[in-house]
N, C-alpha and C positions, 0 to 999 in steps of 0.2 A: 416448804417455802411459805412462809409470812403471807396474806394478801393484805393488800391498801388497806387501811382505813376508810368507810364510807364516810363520803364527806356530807357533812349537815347543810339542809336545806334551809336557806331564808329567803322570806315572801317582803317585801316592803312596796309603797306604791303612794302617787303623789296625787290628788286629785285636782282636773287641770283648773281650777280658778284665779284669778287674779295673774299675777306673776309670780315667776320665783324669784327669791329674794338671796340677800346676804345670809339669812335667818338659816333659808330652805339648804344654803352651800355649805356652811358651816358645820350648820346641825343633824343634819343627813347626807347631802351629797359626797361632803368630804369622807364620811363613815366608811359608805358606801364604799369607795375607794380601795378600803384597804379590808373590806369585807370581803371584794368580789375573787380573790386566787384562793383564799380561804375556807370559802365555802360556795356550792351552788347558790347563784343568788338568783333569785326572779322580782328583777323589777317591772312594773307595771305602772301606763298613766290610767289612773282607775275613772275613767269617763263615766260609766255607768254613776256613779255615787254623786257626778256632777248635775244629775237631774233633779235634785231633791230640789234645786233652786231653779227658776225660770231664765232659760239659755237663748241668747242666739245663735244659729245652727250655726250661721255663719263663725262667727266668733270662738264659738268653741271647738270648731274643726282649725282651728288658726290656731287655737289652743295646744289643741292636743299635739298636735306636729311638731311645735315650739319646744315644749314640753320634751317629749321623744328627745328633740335634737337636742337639748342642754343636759340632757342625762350624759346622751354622748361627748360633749362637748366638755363635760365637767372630766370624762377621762373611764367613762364605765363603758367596758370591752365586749362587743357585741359576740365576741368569737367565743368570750369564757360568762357569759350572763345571756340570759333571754330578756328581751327588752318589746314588752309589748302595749296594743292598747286593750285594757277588758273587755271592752265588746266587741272585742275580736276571737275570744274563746268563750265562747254559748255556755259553757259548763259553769262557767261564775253564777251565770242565771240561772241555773237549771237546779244547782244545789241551793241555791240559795231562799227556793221557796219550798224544798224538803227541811231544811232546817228551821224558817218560818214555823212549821207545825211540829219544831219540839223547844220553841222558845217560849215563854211565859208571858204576856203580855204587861206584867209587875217589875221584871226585870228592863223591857226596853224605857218602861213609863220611869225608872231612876236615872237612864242616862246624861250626863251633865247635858253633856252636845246638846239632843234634843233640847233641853230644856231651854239652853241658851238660843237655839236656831230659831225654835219656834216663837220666843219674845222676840226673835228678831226681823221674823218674816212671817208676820201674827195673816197675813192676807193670804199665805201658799204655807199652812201647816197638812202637809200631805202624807198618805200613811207610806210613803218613802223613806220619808225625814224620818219617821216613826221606826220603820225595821232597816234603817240604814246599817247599824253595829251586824245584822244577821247576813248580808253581802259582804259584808267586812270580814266575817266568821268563815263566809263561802271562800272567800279568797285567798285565806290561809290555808283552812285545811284540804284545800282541791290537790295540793302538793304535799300532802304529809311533811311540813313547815317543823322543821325543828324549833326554830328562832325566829324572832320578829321583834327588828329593830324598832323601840316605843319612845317617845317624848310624857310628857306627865298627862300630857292633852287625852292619850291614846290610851294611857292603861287598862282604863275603865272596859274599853272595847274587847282589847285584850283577854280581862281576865272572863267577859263574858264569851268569846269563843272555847275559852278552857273550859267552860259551863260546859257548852251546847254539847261539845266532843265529848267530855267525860259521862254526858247522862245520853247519846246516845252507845257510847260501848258500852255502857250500862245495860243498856236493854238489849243491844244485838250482838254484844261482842268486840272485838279488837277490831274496829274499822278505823279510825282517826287515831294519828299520830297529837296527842296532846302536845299543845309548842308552850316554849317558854319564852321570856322576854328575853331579849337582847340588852343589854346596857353597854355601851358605847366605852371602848376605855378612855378616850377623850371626847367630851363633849359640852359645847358651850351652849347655852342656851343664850339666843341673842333677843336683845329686846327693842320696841321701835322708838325711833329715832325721837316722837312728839311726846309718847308716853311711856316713858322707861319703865315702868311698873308692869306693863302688859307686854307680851311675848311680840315680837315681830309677825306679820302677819300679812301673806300673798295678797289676800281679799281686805284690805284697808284701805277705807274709801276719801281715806289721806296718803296720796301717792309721797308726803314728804314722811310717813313716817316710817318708810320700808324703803330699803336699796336694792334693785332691782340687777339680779347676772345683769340681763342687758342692757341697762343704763350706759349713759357716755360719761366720759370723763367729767365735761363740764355738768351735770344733773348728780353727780354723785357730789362733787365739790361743793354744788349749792347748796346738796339737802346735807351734808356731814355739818356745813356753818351754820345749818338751820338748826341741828341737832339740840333738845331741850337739854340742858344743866344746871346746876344749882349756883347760887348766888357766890359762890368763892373763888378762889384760882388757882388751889393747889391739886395739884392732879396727881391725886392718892385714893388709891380703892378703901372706900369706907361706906357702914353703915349711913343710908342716908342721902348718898351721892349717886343715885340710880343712872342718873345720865351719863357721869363721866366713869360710871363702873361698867356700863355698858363698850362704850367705848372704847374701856381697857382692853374690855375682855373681846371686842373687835380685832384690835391692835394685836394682844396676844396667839388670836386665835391663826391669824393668817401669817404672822410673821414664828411663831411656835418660841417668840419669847417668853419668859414669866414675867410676871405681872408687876415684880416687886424690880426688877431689873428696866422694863419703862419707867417706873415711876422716877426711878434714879436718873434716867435719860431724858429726863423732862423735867427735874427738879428747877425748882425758882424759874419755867417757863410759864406763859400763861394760857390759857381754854384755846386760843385763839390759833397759836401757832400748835398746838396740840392738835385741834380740830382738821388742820392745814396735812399734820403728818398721816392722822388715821386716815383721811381720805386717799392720800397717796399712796397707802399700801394696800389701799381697796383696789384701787383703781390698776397697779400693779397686780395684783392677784387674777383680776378677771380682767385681765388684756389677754392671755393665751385661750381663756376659754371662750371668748367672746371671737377673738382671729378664726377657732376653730367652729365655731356655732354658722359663720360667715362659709367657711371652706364648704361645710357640711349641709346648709340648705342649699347651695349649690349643683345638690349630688343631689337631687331626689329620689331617683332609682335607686340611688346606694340604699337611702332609709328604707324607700319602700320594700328593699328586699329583707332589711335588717327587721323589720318589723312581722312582717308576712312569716320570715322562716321561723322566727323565735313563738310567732304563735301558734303554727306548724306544730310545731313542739311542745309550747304549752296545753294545746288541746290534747295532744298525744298523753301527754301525763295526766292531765287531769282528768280525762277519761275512763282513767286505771281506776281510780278513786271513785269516779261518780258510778262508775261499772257494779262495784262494789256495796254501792249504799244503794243502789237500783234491785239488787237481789236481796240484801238484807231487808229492807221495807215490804219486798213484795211483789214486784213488777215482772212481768215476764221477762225474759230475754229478747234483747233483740235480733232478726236475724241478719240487719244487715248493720 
């Protein structure tokens, strides 16, 4: 008799800043989706990583629960995924300052991120910001992570965890599952609404250049008219027309038309009543998730139990792992 196939582990995880957006549903949550019967998935809101920046407690405990509930809410099954917060499983932290001392300090100083974060928060460059990719590294491999769904932002992180695992089983052996990227078979990458050249973005400290899950009707409708475009009126995906390519590939993404099939459905229409329809299909999309996000903070218990048990779980596993790299390094055994 045959046995099953083991099914591949992937790790992904959202860190709770700003909101999530159209950007965050499209381009990951929707993934997600059809990721989670497929393979063990572990999503996690990675709080921990949100320290690198200066929080209010308050705020981002209001975060994080938000957070939680729109994973659920977008339609990711608590019964077949573990759905936790990181610092709710001590082991994230725990590996992650073993791996600190086999990361190079030349490898974190090339990171883009850093580079970008710390010109951007020149007054809190903290040596967080600094080994943040080495938490990142902790969080994949605590679950021997086959895959790890990446955007272009992340690779770089990526391939530095394949670093750290490859040169420690180098020196002690087969302990880390080396993971590979994930690439999405459909995925769009959506961009913001002011500045279509730059990627959509939760932490955009222009709340009109991101469409937020839980915006209402009327705030989506305002910011899609606010939407920047280029000076013409034909609504054809082309080099050069960032805004209303953007928009296409909006329109496309939630309604799983092609793109060549709107342009036909909009021909000799103008930005205007175009701008009119993309909102309406936004706004259609995330009326059931937004119904259910409403159902679901409602239920407190329910999360807190969904939360607790999956990290119940998650510590169970990752324990296996850190158990592992505790004897390899050197540590005594624990006895209890």
């Amino acid at each position: 008799m045959e046995s099953t196939p083991r099914k591949k582990i992937i790790f992904s995880g959202i860190q709770p800043s700003g909101h999530l957006t159209l950007g965050n549903y499209i381009g990951a949550l929707k993934n997600w989706l059809q990721l989670q019967y497929e393979y063990r998935c572990c999503f996690a809101v990675v709080d921990l990583h949100s320290l690198t920046v200066r929080q209010d407690p308050k705020e981002l405990r209001r975060r994080c629960l938000e957070f939680l509930v729109q994973y659920m809410a977008c339609g990711i099954d608590p019964k077949e995924n573990l759905l936790f917060f990181q610092s709710h499983v001590h082991t994230h932290a725990e590996l992650a300052w073993i791996l600190n001392c086999f990361t190079y300090m030349g490898e974190l100083g090339r990171m883009t991120q850093y580079k970008d974060k710390s010109a951007k928060h020149k007054e809190n460059i903290n040596a967080g910001l600094f080994t943040y990719p080495v938490l990142m590294a902790a969080d994949i491999l605590l679950y021997q992570t086959d895959l790890v769904p990446v955007g272009g932002d992340q690779k770089q992180h990526l391939e530095l965890a394949r670093d750290i695992a490859t040169r420690f089983n180098h020196q002690f052996g087969n302990t880390f599952k080396v993971p590979e990227p994930y690439i999405p078979k459909v995925g769009a990458r959506i961009m913001s609404l002011q500045e279509p050249t730059k990627k959509m973005s939760k932490s955009d400290e222009n709340p009109n250049g991101y469409i937020a899950i839980l915006d209402n009707p009327d705030t989506i409708m305002k910011k899609i008219k606010r939407a920047v475009t280029d000076s013409g009126n034909e609504i054809k995906y082309k080099e050069g027309k960032d805004g209303i390519n953007n928009l296409l590939t909006i329109y496309s993404s939630l309604t799983e038309q092609p793109i060549q099939q709107i342009e036909e459905k909009f021909e000799g229409k103008g930005y205007g009543e175009f701008k009119v329809a993309v909102a309406e299909v936004i706004i259609e999309s995330l009326k059931p998730v937004q119904a259910r996000y409403q159902d679901l903070m409602n239920n407190k218990d329910y999360i807190e139990q969904v939360y607790t048990s999956s990290a119940e779980k998650a510590l169970s596993i990752s324990n296996r792992t850190l158990s592992k790299v505790y004897k390899k390094v050197g540590f005594i055994s624990k006895s209890v």
